[in-house]
N, CA, C, O and CB atoms as a CASP TS submission, in Angstrom:
PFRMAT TS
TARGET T0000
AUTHOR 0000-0000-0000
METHOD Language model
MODEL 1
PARENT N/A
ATOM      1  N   UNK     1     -31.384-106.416  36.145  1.00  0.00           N
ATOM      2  CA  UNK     1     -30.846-105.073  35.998  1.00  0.00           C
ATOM      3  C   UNK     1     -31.377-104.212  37.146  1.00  0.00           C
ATOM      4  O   UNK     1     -32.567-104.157  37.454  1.00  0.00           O
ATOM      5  CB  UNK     1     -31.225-104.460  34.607  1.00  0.00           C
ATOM      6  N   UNK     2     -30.507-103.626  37.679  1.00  0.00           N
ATOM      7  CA  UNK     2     -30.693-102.917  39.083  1.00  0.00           C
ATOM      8  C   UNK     2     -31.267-101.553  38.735  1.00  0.00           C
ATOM      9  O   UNK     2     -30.230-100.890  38.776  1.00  0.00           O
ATOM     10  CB  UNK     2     -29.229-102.745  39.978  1.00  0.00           C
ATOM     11  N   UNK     3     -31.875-101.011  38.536  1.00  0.00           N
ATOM     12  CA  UNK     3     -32.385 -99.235  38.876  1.00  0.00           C
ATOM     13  C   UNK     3     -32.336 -98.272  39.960  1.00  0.00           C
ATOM     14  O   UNK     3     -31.792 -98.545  41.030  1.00  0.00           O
ATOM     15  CB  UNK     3     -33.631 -99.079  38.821  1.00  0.00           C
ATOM     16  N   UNK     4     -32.838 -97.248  39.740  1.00  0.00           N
ATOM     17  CA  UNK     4     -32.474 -96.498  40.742  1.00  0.00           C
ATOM     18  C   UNK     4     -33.986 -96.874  41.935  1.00  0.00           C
ATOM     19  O   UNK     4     -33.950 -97.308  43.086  1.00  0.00           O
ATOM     20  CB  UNK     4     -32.191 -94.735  40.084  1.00  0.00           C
ATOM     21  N   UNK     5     -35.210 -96.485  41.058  1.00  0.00           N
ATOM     22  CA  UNK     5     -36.715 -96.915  41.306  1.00  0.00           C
ATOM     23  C   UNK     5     -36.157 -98.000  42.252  1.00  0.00           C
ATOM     24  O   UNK     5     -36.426 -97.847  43.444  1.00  0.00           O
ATOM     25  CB  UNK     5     -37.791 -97.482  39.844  1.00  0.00           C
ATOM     26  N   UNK     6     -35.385 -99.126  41.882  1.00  0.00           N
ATOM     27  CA  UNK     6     -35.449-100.263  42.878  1.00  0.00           C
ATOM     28  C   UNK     6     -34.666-100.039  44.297  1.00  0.00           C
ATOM     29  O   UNK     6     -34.951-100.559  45.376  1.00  0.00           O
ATOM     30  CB  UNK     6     -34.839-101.539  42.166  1.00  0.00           C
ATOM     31  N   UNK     7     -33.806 -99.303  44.064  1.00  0.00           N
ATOM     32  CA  UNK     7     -33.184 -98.895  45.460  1.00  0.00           C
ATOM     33  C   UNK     7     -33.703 -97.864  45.972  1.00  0.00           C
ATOM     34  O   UNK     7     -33.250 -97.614  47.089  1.00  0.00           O
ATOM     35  CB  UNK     7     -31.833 -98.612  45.479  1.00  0.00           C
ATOM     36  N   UNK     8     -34.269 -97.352  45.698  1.00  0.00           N
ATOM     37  CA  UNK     8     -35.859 -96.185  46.676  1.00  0.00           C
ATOM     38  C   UNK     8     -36.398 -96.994  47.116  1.00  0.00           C
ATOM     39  O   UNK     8     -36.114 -97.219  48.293  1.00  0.00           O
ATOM     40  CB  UNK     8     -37.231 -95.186  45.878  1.00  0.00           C
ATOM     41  N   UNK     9     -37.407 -97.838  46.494  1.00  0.00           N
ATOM     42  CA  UNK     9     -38.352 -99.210  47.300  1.00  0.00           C
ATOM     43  C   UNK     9     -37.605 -99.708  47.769  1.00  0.00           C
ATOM     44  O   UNK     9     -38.109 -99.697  48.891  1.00  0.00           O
ATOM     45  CB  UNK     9     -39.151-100.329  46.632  1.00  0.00           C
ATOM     46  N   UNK    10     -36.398-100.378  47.937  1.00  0.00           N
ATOM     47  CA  UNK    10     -35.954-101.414  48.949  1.00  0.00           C
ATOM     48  C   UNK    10     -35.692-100.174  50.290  1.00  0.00           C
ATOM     49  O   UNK    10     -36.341-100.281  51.330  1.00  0.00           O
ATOM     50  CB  UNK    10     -34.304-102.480  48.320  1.00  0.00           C
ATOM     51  N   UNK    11     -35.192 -99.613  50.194  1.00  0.00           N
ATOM     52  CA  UNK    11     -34.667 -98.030  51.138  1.00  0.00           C
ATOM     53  C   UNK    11     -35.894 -97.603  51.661  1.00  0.00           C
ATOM     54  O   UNK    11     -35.840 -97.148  52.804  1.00  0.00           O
ATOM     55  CB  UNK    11     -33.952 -96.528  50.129  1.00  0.00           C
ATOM     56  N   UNK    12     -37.183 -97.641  51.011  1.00  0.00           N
ATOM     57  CA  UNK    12     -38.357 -96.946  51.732  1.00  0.00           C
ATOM     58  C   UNK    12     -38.503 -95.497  51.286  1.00  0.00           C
ATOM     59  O   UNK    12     -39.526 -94.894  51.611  1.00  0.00           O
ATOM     60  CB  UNK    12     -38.155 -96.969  53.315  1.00  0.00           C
ATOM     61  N   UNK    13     -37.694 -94.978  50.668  1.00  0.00           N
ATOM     62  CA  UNK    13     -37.500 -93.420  50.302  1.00  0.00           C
ATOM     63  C   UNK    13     -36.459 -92.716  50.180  1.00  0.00           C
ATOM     64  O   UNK    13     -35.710 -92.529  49.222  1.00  0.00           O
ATOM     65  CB  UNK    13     -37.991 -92.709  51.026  1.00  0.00           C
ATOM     66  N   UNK    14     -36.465 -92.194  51.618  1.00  0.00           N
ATOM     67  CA  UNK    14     -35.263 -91.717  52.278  1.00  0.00           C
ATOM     68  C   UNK    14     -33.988 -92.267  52.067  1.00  0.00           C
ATOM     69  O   UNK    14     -33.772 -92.855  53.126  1.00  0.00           O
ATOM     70  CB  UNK    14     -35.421 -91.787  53.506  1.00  0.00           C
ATOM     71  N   UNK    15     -32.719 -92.480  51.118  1.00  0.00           N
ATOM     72  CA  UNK    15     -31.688 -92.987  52.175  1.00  0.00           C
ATOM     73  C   UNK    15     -30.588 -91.788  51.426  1.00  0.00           C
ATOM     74  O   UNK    15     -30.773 -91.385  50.278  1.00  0.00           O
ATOM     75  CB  UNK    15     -31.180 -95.050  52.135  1.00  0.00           C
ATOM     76  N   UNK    16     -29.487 -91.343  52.262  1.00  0.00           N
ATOM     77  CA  UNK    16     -27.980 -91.366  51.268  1.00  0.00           C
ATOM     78  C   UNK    16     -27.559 -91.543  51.038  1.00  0.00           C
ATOM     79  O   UNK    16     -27.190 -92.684  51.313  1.00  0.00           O
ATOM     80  CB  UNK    16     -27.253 -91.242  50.977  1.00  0.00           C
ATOM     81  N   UNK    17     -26.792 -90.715  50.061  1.00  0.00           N
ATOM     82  CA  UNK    17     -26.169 -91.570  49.051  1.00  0.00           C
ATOM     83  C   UNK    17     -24.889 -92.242  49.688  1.00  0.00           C
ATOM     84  O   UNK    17     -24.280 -93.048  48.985  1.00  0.00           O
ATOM     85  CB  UNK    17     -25.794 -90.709  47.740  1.00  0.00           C
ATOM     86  N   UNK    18     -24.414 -91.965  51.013  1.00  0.00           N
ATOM     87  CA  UNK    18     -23.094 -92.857  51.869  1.00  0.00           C
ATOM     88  C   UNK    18     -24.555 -94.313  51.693  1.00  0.00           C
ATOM     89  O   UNK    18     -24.246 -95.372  51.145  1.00  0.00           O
ATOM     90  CB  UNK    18     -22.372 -91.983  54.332  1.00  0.00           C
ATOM     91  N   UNK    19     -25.129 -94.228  51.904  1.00  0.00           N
ATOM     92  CA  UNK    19     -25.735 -95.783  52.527  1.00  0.00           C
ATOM     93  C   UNK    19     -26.342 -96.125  51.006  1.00  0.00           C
ATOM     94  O   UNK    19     -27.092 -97.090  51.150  1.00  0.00           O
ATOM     95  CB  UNK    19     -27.254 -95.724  54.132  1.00  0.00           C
ATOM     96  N   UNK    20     -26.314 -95.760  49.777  1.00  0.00           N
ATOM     97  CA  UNK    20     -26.866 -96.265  48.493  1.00  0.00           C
ATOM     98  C   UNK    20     -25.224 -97.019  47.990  1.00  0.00           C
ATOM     99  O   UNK    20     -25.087 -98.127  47.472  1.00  0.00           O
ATOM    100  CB  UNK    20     -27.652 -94.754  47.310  1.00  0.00           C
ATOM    101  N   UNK    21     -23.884 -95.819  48.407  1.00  0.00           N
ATOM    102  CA  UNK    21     -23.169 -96.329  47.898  1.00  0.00           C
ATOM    103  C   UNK    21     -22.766 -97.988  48.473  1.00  0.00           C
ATOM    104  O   UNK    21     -22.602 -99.029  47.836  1.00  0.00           O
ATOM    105  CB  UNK    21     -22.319 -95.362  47.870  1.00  0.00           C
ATOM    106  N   UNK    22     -22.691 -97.674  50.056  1.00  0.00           N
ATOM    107  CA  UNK    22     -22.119 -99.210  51.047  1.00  0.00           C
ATOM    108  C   UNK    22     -23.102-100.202  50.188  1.00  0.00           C
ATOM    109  O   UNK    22     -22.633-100.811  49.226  1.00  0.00           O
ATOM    110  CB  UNK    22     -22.605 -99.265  53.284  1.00  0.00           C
ATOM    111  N   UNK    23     -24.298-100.328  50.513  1.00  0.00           N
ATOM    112  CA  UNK    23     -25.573-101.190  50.400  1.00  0.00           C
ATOM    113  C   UNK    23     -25.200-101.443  48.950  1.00  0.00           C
ATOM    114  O   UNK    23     -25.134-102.669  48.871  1.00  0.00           O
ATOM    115  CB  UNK    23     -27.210-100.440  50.745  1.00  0.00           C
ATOM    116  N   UNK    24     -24.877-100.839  47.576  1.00  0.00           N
ATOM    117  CA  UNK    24     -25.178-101.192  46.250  1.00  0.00           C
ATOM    118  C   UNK    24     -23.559-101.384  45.273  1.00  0.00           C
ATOM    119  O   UNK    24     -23.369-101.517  44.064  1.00  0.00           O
ATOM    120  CB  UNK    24     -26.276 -99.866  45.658  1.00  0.00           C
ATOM    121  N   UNK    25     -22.511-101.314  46.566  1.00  0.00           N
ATOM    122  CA  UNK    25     -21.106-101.458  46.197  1.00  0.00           C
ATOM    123  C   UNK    25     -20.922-100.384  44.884  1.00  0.00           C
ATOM    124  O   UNK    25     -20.296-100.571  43.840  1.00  0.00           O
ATOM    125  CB  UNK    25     -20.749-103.156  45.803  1.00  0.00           C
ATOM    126  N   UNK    26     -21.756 -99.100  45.356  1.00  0.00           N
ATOM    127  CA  UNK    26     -21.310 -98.032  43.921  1.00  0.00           C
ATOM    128  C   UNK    26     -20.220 -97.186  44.749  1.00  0.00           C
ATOM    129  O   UNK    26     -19.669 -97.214  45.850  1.00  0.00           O
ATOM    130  CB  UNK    26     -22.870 -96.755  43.118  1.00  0.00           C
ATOM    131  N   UNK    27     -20.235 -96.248  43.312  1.00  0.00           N
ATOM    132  CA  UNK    27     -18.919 -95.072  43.983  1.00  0.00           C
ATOM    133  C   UNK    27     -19.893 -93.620  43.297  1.00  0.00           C
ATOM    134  O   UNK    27     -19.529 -92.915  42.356  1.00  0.00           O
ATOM    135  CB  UNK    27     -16.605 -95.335  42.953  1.00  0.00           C
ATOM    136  N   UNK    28     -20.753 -93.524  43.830  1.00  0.00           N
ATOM    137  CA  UNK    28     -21.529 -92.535  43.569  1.00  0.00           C
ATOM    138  C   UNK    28     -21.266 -91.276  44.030  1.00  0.00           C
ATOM    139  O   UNK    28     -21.340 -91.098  45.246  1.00  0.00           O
ATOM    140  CB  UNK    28     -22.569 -92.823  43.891  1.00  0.00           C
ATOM    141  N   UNK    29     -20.812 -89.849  42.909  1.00  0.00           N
ATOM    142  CA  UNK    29     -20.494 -89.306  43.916  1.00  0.00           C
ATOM    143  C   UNK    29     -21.117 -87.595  43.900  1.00  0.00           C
ATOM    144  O   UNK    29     -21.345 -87.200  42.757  1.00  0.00           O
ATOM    145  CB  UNK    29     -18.968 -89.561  43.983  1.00  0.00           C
ATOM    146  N   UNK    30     -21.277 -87.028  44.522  1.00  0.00           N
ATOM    147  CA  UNK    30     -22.723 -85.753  44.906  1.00  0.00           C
ATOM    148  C   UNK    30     -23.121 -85.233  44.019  1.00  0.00           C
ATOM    149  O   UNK    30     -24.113 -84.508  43.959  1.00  0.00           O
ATOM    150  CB  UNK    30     -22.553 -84.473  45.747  1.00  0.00           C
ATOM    151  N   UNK    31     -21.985 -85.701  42.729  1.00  0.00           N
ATOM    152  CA  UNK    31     -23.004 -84.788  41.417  1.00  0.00           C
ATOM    153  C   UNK    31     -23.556 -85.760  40.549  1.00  0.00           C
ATOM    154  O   UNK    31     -24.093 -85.582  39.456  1.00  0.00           O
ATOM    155  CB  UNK    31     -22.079 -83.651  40.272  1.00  0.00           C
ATOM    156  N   UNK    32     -23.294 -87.133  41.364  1.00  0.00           N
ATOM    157  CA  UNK    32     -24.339 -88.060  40.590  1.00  0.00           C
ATOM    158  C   UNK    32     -25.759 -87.971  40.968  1.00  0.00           C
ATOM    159  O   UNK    32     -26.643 -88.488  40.285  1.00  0.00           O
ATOM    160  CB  UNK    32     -24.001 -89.505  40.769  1.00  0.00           C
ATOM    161  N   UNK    33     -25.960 -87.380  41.946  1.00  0.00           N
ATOM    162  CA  UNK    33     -27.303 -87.702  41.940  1.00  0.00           C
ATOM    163  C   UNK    33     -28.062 -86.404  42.423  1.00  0.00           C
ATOM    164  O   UNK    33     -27.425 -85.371  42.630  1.00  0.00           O
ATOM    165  CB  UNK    33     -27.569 -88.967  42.834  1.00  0.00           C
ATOM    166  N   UNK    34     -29.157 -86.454  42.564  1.00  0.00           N
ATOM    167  CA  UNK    34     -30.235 -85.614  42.632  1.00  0.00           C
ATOM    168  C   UNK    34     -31.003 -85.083  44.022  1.00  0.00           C
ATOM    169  O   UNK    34     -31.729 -85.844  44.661  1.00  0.00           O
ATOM    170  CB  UNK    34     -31.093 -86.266  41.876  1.00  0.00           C
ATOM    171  N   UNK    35     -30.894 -84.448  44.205  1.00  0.00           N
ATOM    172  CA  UNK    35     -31.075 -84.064  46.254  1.00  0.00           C
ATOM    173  C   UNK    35     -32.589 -83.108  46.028  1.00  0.00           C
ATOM    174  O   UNK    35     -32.450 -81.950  45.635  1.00  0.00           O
ATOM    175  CB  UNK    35     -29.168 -82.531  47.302  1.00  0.00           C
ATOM    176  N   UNK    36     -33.615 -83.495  46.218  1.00  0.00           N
ATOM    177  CA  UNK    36     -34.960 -82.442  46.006  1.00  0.00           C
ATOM    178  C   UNK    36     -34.959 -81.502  46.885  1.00  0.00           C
ATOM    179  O   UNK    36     -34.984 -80.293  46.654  1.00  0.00           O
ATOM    180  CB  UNK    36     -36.380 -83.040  46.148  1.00  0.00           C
ATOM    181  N   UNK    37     -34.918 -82.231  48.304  1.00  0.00           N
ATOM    182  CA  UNK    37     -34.727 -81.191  49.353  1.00  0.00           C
ATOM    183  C   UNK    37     -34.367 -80.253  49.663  1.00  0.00           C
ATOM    184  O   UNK    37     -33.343 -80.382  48.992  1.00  0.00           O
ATOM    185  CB  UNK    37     -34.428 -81.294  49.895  1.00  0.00           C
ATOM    186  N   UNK    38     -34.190 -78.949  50.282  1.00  0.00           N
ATOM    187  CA  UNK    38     -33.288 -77.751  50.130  1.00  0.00           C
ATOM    188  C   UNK    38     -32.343 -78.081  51.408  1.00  0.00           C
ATOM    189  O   UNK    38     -31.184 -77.679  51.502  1.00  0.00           O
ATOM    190  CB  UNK    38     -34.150 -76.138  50.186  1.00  0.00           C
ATOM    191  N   UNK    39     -32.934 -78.780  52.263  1.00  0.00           N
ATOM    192  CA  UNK    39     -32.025 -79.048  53.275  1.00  0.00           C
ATOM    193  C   UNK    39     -32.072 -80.946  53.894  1.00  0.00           C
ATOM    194  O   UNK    39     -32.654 -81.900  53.378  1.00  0.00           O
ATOM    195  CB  UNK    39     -32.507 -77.820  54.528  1.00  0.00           C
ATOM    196  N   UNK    40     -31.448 -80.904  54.804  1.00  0.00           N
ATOM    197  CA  UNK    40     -30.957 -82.083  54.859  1.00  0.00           C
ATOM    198  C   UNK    40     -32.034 -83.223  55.792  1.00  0.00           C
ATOM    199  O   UNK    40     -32.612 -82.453  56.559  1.00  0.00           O
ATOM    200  CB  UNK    40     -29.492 -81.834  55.452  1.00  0.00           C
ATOM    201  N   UNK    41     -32.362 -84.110  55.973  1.00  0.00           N
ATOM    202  CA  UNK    41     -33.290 -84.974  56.404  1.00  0.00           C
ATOM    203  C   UNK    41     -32.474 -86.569  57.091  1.00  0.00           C
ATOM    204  O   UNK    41     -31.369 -87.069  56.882  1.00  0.00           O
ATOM    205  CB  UNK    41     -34.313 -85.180  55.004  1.00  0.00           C
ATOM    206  N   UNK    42     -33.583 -86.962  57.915  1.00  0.00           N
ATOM    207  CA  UNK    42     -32.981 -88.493  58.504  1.00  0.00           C
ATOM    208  C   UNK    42     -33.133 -89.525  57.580  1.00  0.00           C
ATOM    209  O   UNK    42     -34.191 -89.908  57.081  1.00  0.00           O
ATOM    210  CB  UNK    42     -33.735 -89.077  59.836  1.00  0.00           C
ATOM    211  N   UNK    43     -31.497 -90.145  57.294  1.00  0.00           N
ATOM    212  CA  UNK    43     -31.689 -90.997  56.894  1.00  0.00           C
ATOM    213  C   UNK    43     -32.468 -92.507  57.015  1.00  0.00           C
ATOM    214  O   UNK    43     -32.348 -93.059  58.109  1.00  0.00           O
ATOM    215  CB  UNK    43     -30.964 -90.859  56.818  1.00  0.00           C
ATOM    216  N   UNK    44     -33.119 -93.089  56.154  1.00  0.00           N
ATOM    217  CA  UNK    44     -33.998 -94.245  57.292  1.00  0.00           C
ATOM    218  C   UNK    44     -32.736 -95.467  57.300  1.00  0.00           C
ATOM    219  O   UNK    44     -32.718 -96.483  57.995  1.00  0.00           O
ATOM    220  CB  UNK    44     -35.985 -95.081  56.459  1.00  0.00           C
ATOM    221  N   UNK    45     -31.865 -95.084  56.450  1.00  0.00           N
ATOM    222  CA  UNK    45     -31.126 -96.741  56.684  1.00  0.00           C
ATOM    223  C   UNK    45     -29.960 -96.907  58.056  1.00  0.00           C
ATOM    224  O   UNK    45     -29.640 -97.906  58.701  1.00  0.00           O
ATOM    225  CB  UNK    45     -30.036 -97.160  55.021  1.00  0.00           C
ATOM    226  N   UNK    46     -29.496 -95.410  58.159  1.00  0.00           N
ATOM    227  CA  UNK    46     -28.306 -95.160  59.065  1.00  0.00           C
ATOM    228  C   UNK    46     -28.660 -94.009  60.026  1.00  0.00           C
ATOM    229  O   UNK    46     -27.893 -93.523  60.857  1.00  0.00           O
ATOM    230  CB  UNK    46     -26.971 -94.787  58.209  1.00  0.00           C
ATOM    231  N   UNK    47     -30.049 -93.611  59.770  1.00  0.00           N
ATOM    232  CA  UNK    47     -30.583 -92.529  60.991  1.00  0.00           C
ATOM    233  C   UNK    47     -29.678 -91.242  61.044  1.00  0.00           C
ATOM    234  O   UNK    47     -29.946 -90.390  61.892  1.00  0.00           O
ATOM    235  CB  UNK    47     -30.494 -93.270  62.627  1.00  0.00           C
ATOM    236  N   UNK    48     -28.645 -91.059  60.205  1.00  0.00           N
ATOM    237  CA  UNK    48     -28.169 -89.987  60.639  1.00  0.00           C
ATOM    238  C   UNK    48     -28.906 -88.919  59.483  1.00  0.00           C
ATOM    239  O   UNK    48     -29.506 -89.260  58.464  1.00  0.00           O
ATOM    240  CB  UNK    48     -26.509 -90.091  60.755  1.00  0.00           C
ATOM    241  N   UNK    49     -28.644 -87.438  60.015  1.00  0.00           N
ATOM    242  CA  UNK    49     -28.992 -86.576  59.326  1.00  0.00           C
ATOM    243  C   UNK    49     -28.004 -86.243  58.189  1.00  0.00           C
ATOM    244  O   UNK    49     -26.845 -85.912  58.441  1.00  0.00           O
ATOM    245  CB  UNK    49     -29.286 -85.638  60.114  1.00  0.00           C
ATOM    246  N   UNK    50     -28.508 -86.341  56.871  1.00  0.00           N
ATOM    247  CA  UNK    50     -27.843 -85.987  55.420  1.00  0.00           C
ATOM    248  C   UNK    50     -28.876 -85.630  54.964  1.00  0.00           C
ATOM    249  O   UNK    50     -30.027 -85.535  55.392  1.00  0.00           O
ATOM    250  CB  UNK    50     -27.115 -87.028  54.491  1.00  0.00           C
ATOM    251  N   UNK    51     -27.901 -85.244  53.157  1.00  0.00           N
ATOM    252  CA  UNK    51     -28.555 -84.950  52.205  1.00  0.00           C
ATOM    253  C   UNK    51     -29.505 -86.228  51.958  1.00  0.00           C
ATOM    254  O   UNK    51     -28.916 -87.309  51.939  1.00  0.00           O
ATOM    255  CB  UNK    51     -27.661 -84.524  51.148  1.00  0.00           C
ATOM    256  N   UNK    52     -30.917 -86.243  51.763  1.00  0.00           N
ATOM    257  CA  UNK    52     -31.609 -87.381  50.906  1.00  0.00           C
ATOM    258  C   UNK    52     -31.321 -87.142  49.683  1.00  0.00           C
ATOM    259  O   UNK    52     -31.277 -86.015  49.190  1.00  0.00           O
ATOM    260  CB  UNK    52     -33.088 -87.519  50.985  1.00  0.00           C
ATOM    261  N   UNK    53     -30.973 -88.816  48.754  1.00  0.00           N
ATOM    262  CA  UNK    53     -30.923 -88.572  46.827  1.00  0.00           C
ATOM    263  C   UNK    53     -32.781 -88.552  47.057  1.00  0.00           C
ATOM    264  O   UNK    53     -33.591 -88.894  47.919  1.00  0.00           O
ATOM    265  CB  UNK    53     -29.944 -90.524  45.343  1.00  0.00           C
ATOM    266  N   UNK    54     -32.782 -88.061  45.988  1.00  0.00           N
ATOM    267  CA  UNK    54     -34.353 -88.416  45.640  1.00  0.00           C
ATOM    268  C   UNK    54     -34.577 -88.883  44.031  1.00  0.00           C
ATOM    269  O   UNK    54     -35.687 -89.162  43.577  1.00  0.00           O
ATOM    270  CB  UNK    54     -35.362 -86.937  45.930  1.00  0.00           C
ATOM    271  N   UNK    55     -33.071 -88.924  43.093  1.00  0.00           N
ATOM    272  CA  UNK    55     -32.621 -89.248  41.906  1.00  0.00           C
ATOM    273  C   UNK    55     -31.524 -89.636  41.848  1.00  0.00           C
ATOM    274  O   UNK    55     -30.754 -89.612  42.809  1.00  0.00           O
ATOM    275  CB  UNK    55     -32.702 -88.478  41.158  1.00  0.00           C
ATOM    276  N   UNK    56     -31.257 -90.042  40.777  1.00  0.00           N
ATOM    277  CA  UNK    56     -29.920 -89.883  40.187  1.00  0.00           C
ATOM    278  C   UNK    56     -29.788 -88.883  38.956  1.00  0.00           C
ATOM    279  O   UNK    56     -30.889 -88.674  38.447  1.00  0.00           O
ATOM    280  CB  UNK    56     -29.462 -91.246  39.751  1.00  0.00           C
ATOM    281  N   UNK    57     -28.926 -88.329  38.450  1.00  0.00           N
ATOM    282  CA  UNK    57     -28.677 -88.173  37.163  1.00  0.00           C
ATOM    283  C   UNK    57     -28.080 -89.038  36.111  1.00  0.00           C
ATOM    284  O   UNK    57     -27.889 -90.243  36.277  1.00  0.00           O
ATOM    285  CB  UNK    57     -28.115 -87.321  37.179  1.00  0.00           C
ATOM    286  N   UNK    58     -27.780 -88.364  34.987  1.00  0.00           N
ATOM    287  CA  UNK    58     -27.617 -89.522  33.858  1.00  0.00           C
ATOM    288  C   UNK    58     -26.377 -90.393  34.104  1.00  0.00           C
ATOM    289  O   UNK    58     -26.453 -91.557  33.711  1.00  0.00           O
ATOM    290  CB  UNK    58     -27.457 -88.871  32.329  1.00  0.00           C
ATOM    291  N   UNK    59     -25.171 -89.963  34.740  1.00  0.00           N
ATOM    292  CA  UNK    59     -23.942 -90.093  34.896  1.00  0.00           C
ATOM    293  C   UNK    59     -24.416 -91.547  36.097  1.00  0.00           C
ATOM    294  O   UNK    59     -24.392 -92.709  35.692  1.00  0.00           O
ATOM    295  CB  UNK    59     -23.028 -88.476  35.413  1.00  0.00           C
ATOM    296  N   UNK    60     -24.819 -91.182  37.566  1.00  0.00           N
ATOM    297  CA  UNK    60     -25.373 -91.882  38.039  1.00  0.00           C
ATOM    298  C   UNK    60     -26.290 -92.817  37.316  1.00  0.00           C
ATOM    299  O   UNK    60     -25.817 -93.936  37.521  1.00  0.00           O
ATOM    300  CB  UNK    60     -25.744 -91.287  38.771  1.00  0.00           C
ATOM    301  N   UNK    61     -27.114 -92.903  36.746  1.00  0.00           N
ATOM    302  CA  UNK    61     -27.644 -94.253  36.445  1.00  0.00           C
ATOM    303  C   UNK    61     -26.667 -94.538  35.570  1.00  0.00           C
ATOM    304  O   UNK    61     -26.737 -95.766  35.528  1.00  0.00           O
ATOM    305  CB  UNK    61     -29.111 -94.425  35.891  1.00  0.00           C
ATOM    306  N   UNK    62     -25.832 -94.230  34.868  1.00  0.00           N
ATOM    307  CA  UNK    62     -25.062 -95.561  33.825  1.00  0.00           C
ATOM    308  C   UNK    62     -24.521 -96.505  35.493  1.00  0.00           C
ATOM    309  O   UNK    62     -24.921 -97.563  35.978  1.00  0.00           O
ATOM    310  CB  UNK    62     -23.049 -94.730  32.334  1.00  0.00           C
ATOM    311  N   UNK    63     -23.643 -95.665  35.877  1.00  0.00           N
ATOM    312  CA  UNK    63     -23.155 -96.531  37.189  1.00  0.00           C
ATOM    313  C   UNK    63     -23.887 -97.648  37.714  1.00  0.00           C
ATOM    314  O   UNK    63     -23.346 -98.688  38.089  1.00  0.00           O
ATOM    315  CB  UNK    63     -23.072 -95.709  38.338  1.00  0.00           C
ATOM    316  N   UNK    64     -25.061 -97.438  37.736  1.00  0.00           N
ATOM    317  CA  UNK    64     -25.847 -98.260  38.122  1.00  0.00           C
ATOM    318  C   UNK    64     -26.349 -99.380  37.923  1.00  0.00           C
ATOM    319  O   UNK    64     -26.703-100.302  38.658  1.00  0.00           O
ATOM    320  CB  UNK    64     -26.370 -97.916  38.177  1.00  0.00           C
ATOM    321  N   UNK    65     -26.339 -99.070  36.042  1.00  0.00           N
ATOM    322  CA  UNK    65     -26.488 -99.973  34.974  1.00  0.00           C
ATOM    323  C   UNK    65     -25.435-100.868  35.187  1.00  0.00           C
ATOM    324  O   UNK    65     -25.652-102.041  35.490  1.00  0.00           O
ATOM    325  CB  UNK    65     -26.473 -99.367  33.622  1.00  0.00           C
ATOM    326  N   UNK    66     -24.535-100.498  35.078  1.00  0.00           N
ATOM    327  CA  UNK    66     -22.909-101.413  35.298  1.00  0.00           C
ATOM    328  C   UNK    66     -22.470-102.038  36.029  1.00  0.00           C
ATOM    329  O   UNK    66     -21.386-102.605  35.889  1.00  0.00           O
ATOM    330  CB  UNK    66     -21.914-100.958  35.385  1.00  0.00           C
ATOM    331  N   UNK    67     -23.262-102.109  37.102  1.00  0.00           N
ATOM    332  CA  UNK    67     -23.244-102.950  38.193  1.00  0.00           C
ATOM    333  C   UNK    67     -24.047-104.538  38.186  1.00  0.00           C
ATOM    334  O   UNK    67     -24.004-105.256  39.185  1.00  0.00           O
ATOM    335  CB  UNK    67     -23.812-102.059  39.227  1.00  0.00           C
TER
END
């Protein structure tokens, strides 16, 4: 069973949610998940500058579950 916890550790921290969705074949989408930041940061998987998730919400993890 996949979690969210597990795709932070494989990611290192940082990633967005464009590179959680490619990498984890989800359809995650900005109100699934959880952004701590007030502004936007480098992604570590695709280097570009986005929003970082730093969660999901509830909607987001079922997705996740279902995979």
């Amino acid at each position: 069973m996949m979690t969210g916890k597990v795709i932070f550790q494989n990611a290192g921290g940082d990633i967005c949610r464009r590179c959680i969705n490619r990498k984890y074949d989800l359809s995650l989408k900005p109100s699934d998940c959880l952004y701590g930041n007030g502004y936007p940061g480098v992604c570590r998987s695709c280097g570009a500058v986005q929003n970082i998730v730093t969660g999901l919400r509830l909607r987001g993890k079922i997705k996740l579950l279902l995979r």
